[in-house]
C-alpha positions as CSV (number, residue, x, y, z in Angstrom):
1,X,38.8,-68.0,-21.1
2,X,38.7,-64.7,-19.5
3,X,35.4,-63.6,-21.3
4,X,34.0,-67.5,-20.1
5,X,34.8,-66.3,-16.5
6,X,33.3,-62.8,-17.2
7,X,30.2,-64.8,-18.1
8,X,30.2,-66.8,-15.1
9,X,30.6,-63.8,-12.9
10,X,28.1,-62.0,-14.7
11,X,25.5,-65.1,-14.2
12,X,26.0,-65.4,-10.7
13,X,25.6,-61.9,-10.0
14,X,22.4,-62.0,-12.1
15,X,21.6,-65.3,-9.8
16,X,22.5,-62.9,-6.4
17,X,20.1,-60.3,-7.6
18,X,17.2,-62.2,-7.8
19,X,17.8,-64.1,-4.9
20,X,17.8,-60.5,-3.0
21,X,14.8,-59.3,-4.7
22,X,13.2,-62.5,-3.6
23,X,13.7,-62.1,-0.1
24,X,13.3,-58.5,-0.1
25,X,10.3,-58.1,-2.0
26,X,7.9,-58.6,1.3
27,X,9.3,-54.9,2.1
28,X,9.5,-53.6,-1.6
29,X,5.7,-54.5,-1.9
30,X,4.6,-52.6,0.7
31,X,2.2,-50.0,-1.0
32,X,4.4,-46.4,-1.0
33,X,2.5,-43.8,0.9
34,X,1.9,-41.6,-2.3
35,X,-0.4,-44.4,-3.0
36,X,-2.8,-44.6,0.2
37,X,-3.0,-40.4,0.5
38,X,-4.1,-40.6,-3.4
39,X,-7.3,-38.9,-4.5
40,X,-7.7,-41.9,-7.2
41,X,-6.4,-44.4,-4.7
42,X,-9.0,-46.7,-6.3
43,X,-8.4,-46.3,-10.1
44,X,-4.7,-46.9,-9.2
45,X,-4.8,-49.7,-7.6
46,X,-6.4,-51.4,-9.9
47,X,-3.6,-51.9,-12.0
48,X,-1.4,-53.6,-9.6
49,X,-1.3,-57.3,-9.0
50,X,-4.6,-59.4,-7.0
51,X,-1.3,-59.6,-4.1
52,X,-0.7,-56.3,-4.4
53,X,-4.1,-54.7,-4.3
54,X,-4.4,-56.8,-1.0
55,X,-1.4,-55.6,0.5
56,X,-3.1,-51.5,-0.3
57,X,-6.5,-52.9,1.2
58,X,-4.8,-54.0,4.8
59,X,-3.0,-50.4,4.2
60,X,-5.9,-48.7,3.9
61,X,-9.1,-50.5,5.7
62,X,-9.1,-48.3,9.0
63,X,-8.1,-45.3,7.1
64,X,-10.4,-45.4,4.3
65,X,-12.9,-48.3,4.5
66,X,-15.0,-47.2,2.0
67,X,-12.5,-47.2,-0.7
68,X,-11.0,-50.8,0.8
69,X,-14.6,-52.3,0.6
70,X,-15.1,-50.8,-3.1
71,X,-11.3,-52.6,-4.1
72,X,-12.6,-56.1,-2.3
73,X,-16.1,-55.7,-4.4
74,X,-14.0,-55.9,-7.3
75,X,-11.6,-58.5,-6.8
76,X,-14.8,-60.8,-5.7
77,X,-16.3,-59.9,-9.0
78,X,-12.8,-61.0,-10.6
79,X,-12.6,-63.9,-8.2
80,X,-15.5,-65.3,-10.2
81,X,-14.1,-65.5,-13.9
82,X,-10.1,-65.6,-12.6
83,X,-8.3,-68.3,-10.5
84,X,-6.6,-66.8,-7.2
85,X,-3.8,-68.6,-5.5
86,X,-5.1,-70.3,-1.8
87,X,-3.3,-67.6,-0.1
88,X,-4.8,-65.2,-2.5
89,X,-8.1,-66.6,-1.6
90,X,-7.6,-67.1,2.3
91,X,-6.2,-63.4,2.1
92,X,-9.8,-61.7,0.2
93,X,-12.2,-63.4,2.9
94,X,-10.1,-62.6,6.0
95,X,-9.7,-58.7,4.8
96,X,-13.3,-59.0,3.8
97,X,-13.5,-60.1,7.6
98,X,-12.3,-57.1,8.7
99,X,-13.7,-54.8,6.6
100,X,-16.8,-55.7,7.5
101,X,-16.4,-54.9,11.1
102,X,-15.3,-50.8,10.5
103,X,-19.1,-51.2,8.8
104,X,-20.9,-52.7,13.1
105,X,-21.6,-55.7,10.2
106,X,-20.3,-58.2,13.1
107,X,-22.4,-61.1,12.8
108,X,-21.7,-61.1,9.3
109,X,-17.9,-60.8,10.3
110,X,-18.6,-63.9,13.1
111,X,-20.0,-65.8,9.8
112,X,-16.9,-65.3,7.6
113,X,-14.6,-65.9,10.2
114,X,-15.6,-68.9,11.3
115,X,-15.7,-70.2,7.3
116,X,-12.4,-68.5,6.5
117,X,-10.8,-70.7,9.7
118,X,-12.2,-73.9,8.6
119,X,-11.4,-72.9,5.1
120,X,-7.0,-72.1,6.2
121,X,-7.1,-75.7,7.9
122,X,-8.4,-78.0,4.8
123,X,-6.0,-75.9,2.5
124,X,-3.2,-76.1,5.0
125,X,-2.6,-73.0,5.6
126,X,-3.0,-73.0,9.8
127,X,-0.4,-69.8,9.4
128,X,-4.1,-67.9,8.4
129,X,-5.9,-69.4,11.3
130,X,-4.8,-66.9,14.0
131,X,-6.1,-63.9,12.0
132,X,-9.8,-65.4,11.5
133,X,-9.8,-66.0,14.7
134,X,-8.6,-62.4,16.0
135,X,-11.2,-61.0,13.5
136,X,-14.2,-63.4,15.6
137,X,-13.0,-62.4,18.5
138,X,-13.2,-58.6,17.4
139,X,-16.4,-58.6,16.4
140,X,-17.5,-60.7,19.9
141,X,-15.5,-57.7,21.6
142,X,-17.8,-55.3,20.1
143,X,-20.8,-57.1,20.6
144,X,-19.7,-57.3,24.8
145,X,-19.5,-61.1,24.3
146,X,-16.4,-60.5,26.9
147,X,-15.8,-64.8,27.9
148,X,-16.4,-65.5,23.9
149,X,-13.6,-62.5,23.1
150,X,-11.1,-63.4,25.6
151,X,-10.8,-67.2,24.6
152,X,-10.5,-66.4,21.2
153,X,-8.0,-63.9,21.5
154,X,-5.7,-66.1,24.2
155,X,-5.9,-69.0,21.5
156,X,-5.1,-66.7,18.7
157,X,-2.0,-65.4,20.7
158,X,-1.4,-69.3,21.2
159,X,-1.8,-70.2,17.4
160,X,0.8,-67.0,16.7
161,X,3.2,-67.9,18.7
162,X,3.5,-71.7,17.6
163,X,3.7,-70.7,13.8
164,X,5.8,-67.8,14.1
165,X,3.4,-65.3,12.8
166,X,4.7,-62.1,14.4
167,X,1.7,-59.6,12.5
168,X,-0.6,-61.8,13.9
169,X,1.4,-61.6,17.6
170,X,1.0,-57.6,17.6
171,X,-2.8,-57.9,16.5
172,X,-3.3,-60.4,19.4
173,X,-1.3,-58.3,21.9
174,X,-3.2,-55.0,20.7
175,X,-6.6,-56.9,21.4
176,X,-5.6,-58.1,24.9
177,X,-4.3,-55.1,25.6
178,X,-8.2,-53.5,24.9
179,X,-9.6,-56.1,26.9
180,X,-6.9,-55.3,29.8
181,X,-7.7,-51.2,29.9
182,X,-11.7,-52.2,29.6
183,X,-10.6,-54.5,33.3
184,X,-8.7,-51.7,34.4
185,X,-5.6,-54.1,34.4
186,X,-3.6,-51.2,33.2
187,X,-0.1,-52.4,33.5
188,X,-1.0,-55.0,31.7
189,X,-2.1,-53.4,29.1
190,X,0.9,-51.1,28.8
191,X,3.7,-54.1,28.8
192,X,1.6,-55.6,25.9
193,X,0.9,-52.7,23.8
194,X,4.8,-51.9,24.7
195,X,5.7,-55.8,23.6
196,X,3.5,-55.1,20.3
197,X,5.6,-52.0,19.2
198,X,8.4,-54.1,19.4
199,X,7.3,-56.6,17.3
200,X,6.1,-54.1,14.9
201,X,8.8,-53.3,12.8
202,X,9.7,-56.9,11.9
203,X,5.6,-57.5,11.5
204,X,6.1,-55.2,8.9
205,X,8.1,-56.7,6.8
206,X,6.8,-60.7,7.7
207,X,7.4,-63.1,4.3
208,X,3.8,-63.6,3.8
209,X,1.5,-60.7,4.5
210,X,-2.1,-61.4,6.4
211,X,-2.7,-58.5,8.3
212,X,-1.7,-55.9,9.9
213,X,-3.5,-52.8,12.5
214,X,-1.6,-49.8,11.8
215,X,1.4,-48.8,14.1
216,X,-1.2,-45.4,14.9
217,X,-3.9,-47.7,16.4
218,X,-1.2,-49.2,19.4
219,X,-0.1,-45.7,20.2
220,X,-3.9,-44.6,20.4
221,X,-4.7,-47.1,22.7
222,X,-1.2,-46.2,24.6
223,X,-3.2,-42.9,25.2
224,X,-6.2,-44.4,26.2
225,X,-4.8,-46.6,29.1
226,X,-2.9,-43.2,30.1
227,X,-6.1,-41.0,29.5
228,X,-7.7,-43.7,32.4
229,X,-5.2,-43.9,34.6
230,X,-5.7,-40.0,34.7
231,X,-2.5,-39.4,33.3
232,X,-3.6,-36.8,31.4
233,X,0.0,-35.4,30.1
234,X,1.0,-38.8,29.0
235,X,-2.1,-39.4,27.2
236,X,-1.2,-36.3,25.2
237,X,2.6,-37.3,24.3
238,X,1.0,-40.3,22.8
239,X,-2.0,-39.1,21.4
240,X,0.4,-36.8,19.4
241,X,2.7,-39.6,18.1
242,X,-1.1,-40.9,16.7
243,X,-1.6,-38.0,15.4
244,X,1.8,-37.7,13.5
245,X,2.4,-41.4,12.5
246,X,2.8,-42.4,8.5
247,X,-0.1,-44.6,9.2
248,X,-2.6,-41.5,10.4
249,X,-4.7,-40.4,7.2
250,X,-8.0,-40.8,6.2
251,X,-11.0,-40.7,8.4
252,X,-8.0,-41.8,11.3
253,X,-6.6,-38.4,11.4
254,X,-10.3,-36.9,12.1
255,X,-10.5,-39.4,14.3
256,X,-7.5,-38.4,16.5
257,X,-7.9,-34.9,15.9
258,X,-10.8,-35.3,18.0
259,X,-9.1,-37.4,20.5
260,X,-6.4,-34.7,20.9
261,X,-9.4,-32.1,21.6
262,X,-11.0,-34.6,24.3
263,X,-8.1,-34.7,25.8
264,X,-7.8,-31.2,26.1
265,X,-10.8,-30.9,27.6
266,X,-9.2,-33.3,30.6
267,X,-6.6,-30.9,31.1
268,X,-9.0,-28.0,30.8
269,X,-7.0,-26.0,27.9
270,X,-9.8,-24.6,25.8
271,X,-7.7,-23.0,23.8
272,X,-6.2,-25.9,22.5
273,X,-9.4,-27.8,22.6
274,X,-10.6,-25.5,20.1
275,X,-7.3,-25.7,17.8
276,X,-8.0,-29.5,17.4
277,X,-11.8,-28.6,17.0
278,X,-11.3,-27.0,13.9
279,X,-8.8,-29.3,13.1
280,X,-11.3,-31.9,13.1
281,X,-13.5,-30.1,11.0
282,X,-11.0,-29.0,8.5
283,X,-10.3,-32.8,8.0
284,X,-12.6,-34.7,5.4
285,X,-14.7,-37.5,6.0
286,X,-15.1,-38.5,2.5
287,X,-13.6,-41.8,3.5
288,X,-15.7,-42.6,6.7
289,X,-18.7,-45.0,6.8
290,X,-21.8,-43.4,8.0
291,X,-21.3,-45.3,11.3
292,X,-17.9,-44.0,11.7
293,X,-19.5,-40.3,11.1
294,X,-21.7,-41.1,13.7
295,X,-19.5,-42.2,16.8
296,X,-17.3,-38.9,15.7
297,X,-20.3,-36.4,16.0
298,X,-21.5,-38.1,19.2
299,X,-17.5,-37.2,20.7
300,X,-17.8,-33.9,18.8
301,X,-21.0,-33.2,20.4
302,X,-19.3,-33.6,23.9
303,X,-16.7,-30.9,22.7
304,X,-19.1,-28.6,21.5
305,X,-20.8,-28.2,25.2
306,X,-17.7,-28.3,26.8
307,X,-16.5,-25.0,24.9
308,X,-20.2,-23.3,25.1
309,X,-21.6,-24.0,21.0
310,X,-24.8,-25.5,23.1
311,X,-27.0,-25.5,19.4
312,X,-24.2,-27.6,17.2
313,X,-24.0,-29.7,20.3
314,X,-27.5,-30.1,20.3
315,X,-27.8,-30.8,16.8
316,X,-24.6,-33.0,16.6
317,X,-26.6,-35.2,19.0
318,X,-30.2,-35.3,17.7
319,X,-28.3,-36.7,14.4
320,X,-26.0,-39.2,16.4
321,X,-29.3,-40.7,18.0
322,X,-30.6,-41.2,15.1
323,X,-28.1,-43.2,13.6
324,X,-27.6,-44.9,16.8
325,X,-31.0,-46.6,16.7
326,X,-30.8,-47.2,13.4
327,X,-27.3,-49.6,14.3
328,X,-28.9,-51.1,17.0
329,X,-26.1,-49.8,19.5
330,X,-28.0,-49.1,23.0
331,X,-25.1,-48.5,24.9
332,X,-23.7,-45.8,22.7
333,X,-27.1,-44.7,21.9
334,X,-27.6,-44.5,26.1
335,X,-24.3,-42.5,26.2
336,X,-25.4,-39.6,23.0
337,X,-28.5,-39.1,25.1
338,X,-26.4,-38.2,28.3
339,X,-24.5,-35.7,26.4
340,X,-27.8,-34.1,25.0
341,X,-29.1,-34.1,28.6
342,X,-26.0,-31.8,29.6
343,X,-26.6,-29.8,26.6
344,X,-30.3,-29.2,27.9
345,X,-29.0,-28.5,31.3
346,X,-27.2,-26.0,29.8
347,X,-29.8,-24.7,27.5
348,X,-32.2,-24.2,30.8
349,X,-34.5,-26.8,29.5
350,X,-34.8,-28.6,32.4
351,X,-38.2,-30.6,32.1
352,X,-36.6,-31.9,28.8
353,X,-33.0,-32.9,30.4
354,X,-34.5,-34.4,33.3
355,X,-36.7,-36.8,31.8
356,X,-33.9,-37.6,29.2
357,X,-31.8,-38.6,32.2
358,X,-34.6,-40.4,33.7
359,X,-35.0,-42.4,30.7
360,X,-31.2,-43.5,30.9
361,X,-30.5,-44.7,34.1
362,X,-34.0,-47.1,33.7
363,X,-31.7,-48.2,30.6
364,X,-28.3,-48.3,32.2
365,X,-30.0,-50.4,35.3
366,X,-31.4,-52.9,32.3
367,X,-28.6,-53.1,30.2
368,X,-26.2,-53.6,34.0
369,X,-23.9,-50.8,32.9
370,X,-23.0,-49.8,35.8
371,X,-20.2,-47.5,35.3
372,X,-22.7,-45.5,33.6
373,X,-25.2,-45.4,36.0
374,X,-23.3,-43.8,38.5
375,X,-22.0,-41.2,36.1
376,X,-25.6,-40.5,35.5
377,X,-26.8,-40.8,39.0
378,X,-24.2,-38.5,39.8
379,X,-25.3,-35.7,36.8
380,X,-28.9,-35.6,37.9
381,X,-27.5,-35.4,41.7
382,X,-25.8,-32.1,40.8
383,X,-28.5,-30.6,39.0
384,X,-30.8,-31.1,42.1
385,X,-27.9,-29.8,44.6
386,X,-27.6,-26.6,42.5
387,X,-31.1,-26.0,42.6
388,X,-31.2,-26.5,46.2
389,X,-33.3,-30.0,45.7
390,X,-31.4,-31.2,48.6
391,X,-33.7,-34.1,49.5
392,X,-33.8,-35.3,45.6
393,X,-30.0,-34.5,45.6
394,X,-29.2,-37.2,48.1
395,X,-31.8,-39.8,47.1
396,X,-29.9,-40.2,43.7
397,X,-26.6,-39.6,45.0
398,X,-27.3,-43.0,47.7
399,X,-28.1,-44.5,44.0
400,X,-24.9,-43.5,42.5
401,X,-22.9,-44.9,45.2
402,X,-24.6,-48.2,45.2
403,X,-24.4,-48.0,41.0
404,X,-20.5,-47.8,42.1
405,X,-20.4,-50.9,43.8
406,X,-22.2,-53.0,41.5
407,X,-19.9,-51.9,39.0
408,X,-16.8,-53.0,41.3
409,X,-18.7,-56.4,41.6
410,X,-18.7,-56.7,37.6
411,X,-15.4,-55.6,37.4
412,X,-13.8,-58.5,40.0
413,X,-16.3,-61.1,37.9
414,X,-15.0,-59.8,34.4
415,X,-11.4,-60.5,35.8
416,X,-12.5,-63.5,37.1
417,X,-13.8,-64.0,33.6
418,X,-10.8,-63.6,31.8
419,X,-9.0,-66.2,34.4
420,X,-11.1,-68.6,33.4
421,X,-10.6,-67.8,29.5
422,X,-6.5,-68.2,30.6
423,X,-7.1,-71.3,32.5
424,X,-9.4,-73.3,29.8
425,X,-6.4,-72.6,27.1
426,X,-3.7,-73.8,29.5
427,X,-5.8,-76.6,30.6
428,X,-6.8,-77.6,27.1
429,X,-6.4,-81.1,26.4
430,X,-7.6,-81.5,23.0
431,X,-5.2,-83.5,20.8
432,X,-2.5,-81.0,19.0
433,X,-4.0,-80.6,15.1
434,X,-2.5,-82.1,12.8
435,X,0.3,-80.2,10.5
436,X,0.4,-80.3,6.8
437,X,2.4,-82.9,6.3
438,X,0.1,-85.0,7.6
439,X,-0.3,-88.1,5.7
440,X,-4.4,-88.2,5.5
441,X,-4.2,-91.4,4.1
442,X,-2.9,-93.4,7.1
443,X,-4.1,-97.2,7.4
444,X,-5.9,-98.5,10.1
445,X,-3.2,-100.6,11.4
446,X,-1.1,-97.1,11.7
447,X,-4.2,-95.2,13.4
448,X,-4.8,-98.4,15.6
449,X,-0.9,-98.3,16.6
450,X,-0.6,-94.6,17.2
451,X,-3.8,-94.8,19.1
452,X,-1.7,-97.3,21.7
453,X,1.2,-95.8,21.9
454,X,-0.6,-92.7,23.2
455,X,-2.6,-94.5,25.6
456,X,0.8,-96.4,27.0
457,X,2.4,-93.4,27.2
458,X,-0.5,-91.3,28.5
459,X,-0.6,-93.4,31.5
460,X,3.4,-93.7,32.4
461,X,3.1,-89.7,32.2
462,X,0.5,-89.3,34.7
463,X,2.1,-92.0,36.4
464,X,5.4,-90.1,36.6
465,X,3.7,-86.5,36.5
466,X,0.9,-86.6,38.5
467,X,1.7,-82.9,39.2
468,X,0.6,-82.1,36.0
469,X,-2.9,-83.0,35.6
470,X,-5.4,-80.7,33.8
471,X,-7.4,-80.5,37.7
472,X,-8.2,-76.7,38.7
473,X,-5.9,-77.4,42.2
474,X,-3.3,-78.5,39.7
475,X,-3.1,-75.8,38.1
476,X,-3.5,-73.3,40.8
477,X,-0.9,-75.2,42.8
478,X,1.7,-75.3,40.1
479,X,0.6,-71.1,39.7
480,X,1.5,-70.8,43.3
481,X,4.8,-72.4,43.2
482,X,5.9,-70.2,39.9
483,X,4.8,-67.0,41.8
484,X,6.4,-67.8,45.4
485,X,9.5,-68.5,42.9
486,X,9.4,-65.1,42.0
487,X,8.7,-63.6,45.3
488,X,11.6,-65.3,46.7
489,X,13.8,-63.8,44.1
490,X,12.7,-60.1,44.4
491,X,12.7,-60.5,48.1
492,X,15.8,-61.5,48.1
493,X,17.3,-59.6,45.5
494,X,19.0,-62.2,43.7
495,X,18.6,-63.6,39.9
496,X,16.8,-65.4,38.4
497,X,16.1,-66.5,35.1
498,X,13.9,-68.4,32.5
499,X,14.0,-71.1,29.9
500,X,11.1,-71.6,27.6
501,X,11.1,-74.7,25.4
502,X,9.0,-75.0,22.4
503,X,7.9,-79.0,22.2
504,X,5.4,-78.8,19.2
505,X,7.5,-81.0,16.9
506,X,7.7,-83.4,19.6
507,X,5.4,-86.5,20.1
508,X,2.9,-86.2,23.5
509,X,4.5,-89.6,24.2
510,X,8.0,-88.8,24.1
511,X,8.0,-85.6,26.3
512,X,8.1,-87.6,29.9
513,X,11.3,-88.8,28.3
514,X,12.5,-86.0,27.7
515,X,11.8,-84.2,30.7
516,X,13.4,-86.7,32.6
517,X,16.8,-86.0,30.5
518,X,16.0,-82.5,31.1
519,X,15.9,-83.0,35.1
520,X,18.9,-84.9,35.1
521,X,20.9,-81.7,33.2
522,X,19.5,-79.0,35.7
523,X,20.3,-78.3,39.7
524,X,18.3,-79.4,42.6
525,X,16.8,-76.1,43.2
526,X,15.9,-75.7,39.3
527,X,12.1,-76.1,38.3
528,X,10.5,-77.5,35.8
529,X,7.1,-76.8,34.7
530,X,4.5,-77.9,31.7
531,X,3.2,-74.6,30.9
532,X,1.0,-76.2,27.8
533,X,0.9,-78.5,25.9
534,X,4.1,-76.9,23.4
535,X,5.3,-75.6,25.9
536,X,7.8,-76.4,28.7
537,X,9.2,-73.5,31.3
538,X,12.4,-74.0,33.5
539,X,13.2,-71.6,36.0
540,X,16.4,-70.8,37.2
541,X,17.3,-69.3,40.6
542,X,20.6,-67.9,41.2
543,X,21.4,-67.7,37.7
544,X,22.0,-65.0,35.6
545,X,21.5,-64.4,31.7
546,X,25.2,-65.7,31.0
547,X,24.0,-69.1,33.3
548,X,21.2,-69.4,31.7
549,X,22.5,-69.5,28.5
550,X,25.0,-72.6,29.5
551,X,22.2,-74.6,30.4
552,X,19.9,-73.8,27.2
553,X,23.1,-75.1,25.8
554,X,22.8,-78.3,27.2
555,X,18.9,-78.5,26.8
556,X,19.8,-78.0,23.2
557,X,22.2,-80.5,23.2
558,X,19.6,-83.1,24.4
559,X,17.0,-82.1,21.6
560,X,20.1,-82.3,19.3
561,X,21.1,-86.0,20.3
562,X,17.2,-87.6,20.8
563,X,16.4,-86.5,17.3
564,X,18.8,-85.0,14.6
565,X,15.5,-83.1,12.8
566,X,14.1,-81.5,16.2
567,X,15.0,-78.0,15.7
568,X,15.1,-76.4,19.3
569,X,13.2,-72.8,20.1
570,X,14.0,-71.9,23.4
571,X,13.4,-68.6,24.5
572,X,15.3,-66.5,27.2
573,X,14.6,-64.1,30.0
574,X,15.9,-62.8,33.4
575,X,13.7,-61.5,36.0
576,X,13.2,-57.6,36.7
577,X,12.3,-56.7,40.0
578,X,8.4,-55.3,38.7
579,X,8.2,-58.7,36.3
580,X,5.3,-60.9,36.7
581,X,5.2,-64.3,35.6
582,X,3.2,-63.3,32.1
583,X,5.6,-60.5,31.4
584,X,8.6,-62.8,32.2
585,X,7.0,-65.2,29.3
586,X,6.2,-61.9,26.8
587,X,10.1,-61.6,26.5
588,X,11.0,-65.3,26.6
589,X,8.4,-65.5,23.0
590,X,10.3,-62.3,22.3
591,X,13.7,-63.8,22.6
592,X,12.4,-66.7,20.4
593,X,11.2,-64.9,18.1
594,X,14.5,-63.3,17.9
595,X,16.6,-66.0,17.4
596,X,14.2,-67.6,14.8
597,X,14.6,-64.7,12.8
598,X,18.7,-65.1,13.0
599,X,18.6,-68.8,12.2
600,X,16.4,-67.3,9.1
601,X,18.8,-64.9,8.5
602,X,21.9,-67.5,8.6
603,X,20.4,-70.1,6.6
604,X,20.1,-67.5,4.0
605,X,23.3,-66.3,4.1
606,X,24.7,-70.1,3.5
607,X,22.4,-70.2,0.3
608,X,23.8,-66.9,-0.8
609,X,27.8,-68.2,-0.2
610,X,26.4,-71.5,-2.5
611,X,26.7,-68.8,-5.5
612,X,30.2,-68.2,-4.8
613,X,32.8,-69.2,-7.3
C-alpha cells in the first residue's frame, strides 16, 4: 500500500513538473547571452528548434542583422521541403519584416507586412496583427509618410491592447514615443517610453513570442528626448545605461559608443569625446549592413571635425555620400554634405564649402526641411560675418529666420496631423472583426437576423446617446468635458479617479443597456463616456483609489449578473496633479494588464491544487 502511494506521489510530482516547465518554458527559451555574443552564433543556432532559432533572430536582428538575415535564408530554404506550425510561419515573415527594414529595404517591408497581416487574420491568429502592422508603420516612419505612420501605430496600440499582447504594447509605445520627440511633444514621449519599461519585463517573458525591440533601444531614445530638450547631463545617464544593457552588442554597441561621444561634444568634453572615439573604433562592424556602416561614418565624420582630424572627416564623408546616393536617402545625403562643408570651412577651402552649402539649402527649400534650412542658413551666415561679409551675412541670416518660422508652421500642422490620426481611430466606426470562433458558416436567416438586431439597436442607441455620435463637434465636445473634469480637479485639489471598462466581448447592441445599468450604480456628479468602440471610461470626482475600487465592484457585479461568461477588464487610475487625460488612460491599460496577468496567475494555481492528493 505504502509503495502504491509512493507511486502516486511520485506521479503527481512527475505531473507538477511538467506542468512548471510548461508554463515556464517562455522564459527558459529565451536564447542565453553566451549565444548572441558567439563568434559561430550562426553554426550554433542551427541546431536548435525552427521556434528557437526564431526566438535567437528577434535576439539578435538590431544587433547583428547580417547574421539574423543569413538564419531567416535558411529556414525559408527549409520552409520549402519541412511543414512549420502557423505560428511558426506568421513568426518567419513578420521577423523577415523587420529584418528587412535594418537593410532601408522598406517598400519591400510595406509589401510583406501588409501580406503577413492579411495572412494572421485568415489563420486566426489576430494576436500577430499588431506586429505587421507596427513593422508597416516603421518602414512609413522612415520613408516621412508621417499621417500613414501615425494611424498605423495608434491602431496597432489599439489591436495590443484588446488582445493582451504586452511585447507588442512596448513596441507600439517605443514608436509613438519616436513620433512624439520628432513633434517635439517631449513629455509625451517620456511617459510612454517610461510606460514601455514597465511593461518590459513581463514583455519578456509573454507565452507566445512575436517580437520584441531590445530593452537598449527605449533607453536610447530616453537620451534622445533628453539630448533635445538640451538636457545634456540626462542624456548622458541614459545614454550610459544603453551603453551597459545585456541587450548592447553587436553593431548596437558601436552605435552607442558613438552616441556617447556626440554627446560629449554637447557638453564640450573633448576629452571624453575622444575616449568614446576610440571606443567606437575599437568596436567591430563585422555585423553591420553597409547601410548601417554608412549612417555611423556620416556621425563619426561630425566627431572627427569637432576634435580637429579635418582629413578622416573629410574622407569619412566623401564615402558616406556615396553610399547615400546609392540608398536613395536625400535628406541624410543633404545632412553628410553639411558636415563636409564645415570640414572645408575648416580646411580654408572656401570656394568648395560655399558652393556645397549653396547646393543644400536649394535642396532643403525643395525637400521643405525646414529645420535644416535654418541650420544651414545660419552656417553660411557665420562664415560671411567672420569674414566681415556683413551685407551677405544678414541677407542669409533674414533667410534663416524665415526658414525658422516655416518650420514652426510644419511643426503645429504635423501635430495637427497626428490629432487627426487620434481622432480617425477613436471615431472609427467600422464593424468590430470578427474573433476566431467565429462560425464562418452562418445561414442567411442568421446573417439576415443579426443584420436587424443591429440596425434596431443602432437606432435606440443614437436615440438614447445622441452625445455619442462619431461628428468632429462630438468628439471635441465630449474632449472638452473630460479635460475641464480634470482641470476642476487639479484646481481644486481634490481626487479624482478613473474606471476603464473593456466591452469587446460584448454585442454593439447590448451596450446602451448596459450603460444604463452602469448610470444607475454611479453618483450624479460621475461621468460616463464611450471612449471607443471597446472601450467605456467613467470618471470619478471626489473619489479616491479605495472609492474607486467599491464602484468597479459593483460594475463588475453588473457584467457578472447580465452574462455569467463576460469576464470583466476594468482598469484603474487616480489622477496626479501633472496627468493628462492620455497618461491617466496609459496606467488604467497598465492596471489591466496587471490584473489580467493575476487572474492568469490564479487560474493556474487552481489547476496546480487539481494534482493534489
Amino acid at each position: 500500500m505504502k509503495a502504491a502511494n509512493k507511486n502516486k506521489y511520485n506521479l503527481l510530482s512527475f505531473m507538477f513538473g511538467l506542468l512548471l516547465l510548461f508554463v515556464a518554458a517562455p522564459a527558459l527559451s529565451l536564447p542565453s547571452q553566451e549565444l548572441l555574443l558567439s563568434d559561430n552564433i550562426v553554426t550554433k543556432t542551427q541546431l536548435l528548434s525552427v521556434s528557437e532559432q526564431l526566438d535567437v533572430i528577434n535576439s539578435i536582428n538590431s544587433q547583428k542583422s547580417e547574421d539574423a538575415r543569413t538564419l531567416l535564408e535558411a529556414l525559408e530554404r527549409q520552409q520549402s521541403t519541412q511543414a512549420f506550425s502557423n505560428v511558426e510561419t506568421l513568426r518567419l515573415s513578420l521577423l523577415r519584416c523587420f529584418n528587412l527594414l535594418e537593410f532601408g529595404e522598406f517598400n519591400q517591408a510595406i509589401m510583406l507586412a501588409k501580406q503577413g497581416e492579411l495572412n494572421a487574420r485568415q489563420l486566426k491568429y489576430d494576436s500577430a496583427r499588431p506586429y505587421f502592422i507596427l513593422c508597416e508603420a516603421s518602414a512609413h516612419q522612415s520613408l516621412g509618410n508621417v499621417l500613414q505612420e501615425q494611424l498605423q501605430t495608434e491602431e496597432a496600440l489599439r489591436l495590443a491592447r484588446r488582445y493582451s499582447e504586452q511585447q507588442a504594447i512596448v513596441n507600439s509605445l517605443f514608436l509613438s514615443s519616436y513620433q512624439s520627440t520628432s513633434l517635439e511633444n517631449y513629455n509625451k514621449s517620456i511617459e510612454n517610453l517610461r510606460l514601455s519599461l514597465d511593461v518590459f519585463d513581463n514583455a519578456k517573458t509573454q507565452f507566445q513570442h512575436w517580437y520584441l525591440v531590445p530593452r537598449s533601444y527605449i533607453l536610447s531614445e530616453i537620451t534622445n528626448v533628453f539630448y533635445s530638450m538640451g538636457d545634456f547631463k540626462e542624456a548622458l545617464n541614459f545614454a550610459e545605461l544603453a551603453f551597459n544593457d545585456p541587450s548592447t552588442f553587436g553593431k548596437l554597441s558601436f552605435a552607442f559608443s558613438v552616441n556617447l561621444a556626440r554627446i560629449n561634444i554637447a557638453l564640450n568634453d573633448k576629452k571624453q569625446t575622444r575616449f568614446y572615439l576610440k571606443k567606437a573604433e575599437s568596436l567591430t562592424t563585422q555585423n553591420a549592413s553597409e547601410r548601417d556602416i554608412t549612417t555611423s561614418n556620416a556621425i563619426l565624420a561630425s566627431i572627427y571635425l569637432y576634435v580637429g582630424d579635418y582629413e578622416v572627416a573629410e574622407q569619412l564623408s566623401l564615402s558616406s555620400i556615396k553610399l547615400f546616393i546609392k540608398y536613395k536617402e536625400p535628406i541624410n545625403l543633404m545632412r553628410i554634405k553639411r558636415t563636409l562643408a564645415q570640414v572645408y570651412i575648416a580646411q580654408k577651402k572656401d570656394t568648395q564649402a560655399i558652393s556645397l552649402l549653396n547646393e543644400i539649402i536649394q535642396q532643403a527649400s525643395e525637400l521643405q526641411q525646414f529645420s535644416d534650412l535654418e541650420e544651414f542658413n545660419h552656417i553660411i551666415s557665420e562664415y560671411y560675418a567672420t569674414n566681415n561679409q556683413f551685407e551677405l551675412a544678414y541677407q542669409f541670416q533674414v533667410q534663416r529666420f524665415e526658414a525658422a518660422k516655416q518650420a514652426a508652421a510644419k511643426l503645429n500642422n504635423a501635430h495637427f496631423v497626428q490629432y487627426q490620426a487620434r481622432l480617425a481611430e477613436q471615431s472609427n466606426t467600422a464593424p468590430i472583426e470578427q474573433e476566431s470562433t467565429s462560425n464562418i458558416n452562418q445561414n442567411i436567416a442568421i446573417t439576415a437576423l443579426i443584420i436587424l438586431l443591429l440596425s434596431i439597436g443602432l437606432v435606440l442607441f443614437l436615440a438614447k446617446k445622441p452625445q455619442t455620435a462619431s461628428t468632429d463637434t462630438a468628439e471635441e465636445t465630449q474632449q472638452q468635458r473630460i479635460d475641464n473634469l480634470l482641470l476642476s480637479a487639479k484646481q481644486g485639489h481634490y481626487q479624482l479617479s478613473m474606471l476603464l471598462v473593456n466591452i469587446s466581448q460584448i454585442r454593439q447592441v447590448d451596450i446602451p443597456y448596459l450603460e444604463k445599468q452602469f448610470q444607475l450604480a454611479l453618483r450624479e456628479q460621475d461621468q460616463l463616456f464611450r471612449h471607443s468602440l471597446d472601450e467605456l471610461v467613467i470618471l470619478l470626482p471626489h473619489t479616491s483609489a479605495t472609492g474607486a475600487t467599491r464602484v468597479m465592484h459593483q460594475i463588475e457585479q453588473i457584467l457578472s449578473n447580465w452574462k455569467d461568461d463576460v469576464k470583466a477588464s476594468i482598469g484603474l487610475a487616480s489622477l496626479q496633479q501633472l496627468d493628462t487625460f492620455e497618461v491617466l488612460m496609459k496606467r488604467a491599460i497598465l492596471n489591466q494588464l496587471s490584473k489580467m496577468k493575476t487572474q492568469d496567475s490564479k487560474v493556474l494555481s487552481h489547476e496546480q491544487s487539481a494534482f493534489n492528493p
